[in-house]
N, C-alpha and C positions, 0 to 999 in steps of 0.2 A: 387586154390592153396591149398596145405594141407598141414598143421604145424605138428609136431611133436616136443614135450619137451625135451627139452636138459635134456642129463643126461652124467653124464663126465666119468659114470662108461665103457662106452661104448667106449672110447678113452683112456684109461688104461691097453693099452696093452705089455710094457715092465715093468722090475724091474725098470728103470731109469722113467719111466712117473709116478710111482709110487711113489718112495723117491720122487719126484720135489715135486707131488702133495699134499704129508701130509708134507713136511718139509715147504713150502707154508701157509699152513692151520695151522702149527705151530707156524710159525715168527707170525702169526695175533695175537695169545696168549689169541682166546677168547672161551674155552671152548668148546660151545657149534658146535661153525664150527668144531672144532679139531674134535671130537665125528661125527659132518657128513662125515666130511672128509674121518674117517675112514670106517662110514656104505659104502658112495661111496666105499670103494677100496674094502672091503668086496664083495659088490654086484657085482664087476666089477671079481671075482674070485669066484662066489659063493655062495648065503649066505645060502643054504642048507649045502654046505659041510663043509662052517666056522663055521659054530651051529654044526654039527658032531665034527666038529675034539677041540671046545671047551666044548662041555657038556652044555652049553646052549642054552634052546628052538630056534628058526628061529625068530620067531616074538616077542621075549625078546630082540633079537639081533635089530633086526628091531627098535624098542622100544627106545634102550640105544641111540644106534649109531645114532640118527635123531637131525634136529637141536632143538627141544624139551628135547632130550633126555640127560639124565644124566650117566650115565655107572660108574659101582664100578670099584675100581681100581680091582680090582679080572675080571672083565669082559676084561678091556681094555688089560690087560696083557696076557690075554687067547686069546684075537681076535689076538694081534701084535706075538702074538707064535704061532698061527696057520696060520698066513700071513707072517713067517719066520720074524718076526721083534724084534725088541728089543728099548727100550727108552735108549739113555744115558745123563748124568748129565755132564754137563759144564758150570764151569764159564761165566758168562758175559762180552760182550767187557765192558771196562769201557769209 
């Protein structure tokens, strides 16, 4: 039998697997997955042409976006604009 490592980038194939998968990754509220989460949707689209269409290196992106990785907010808001995204700010349930 022969394995192969899961990679979710590979299963992200609408806009809707997409929002599930970072709003997901977001309710956890821990950083560092948010940051993978997004490398996943990046890779899953690309990451040669996400690094083109932000102006930052491939393997900078590679780098931010890992669950190591820390991303400026200047990075994260470059990746989520050139993956047609945007963050918005909402109250909390109380």
């Amino acid at each position: 039998m022969t394995t192969r490592s899961f990679d979710a980038a590979n299963y992200l194939e609408t806009e809707e697997d997409v929002l599930a998968f970072l709003d997901a990754a977001w309710e956890g509220g821990d950083p560092a997955h948010i940051a993978n989460a997004l490398g996943v949707v990046a890779r899953s689209k690309g990451m040669s042409e996400i690094a083109k269409r932000t102006g930052v290196q491939r393997q900078a992106l590679y780098q931010a976006l890992s669950e190591t990785g820390n991303p400026t907010l200047s990075t994260l808001t470059a990746v989520l604009d050139a993956l047609g995204l945007k963050i918005r700010i909402e109250r909390k349930a109380a």
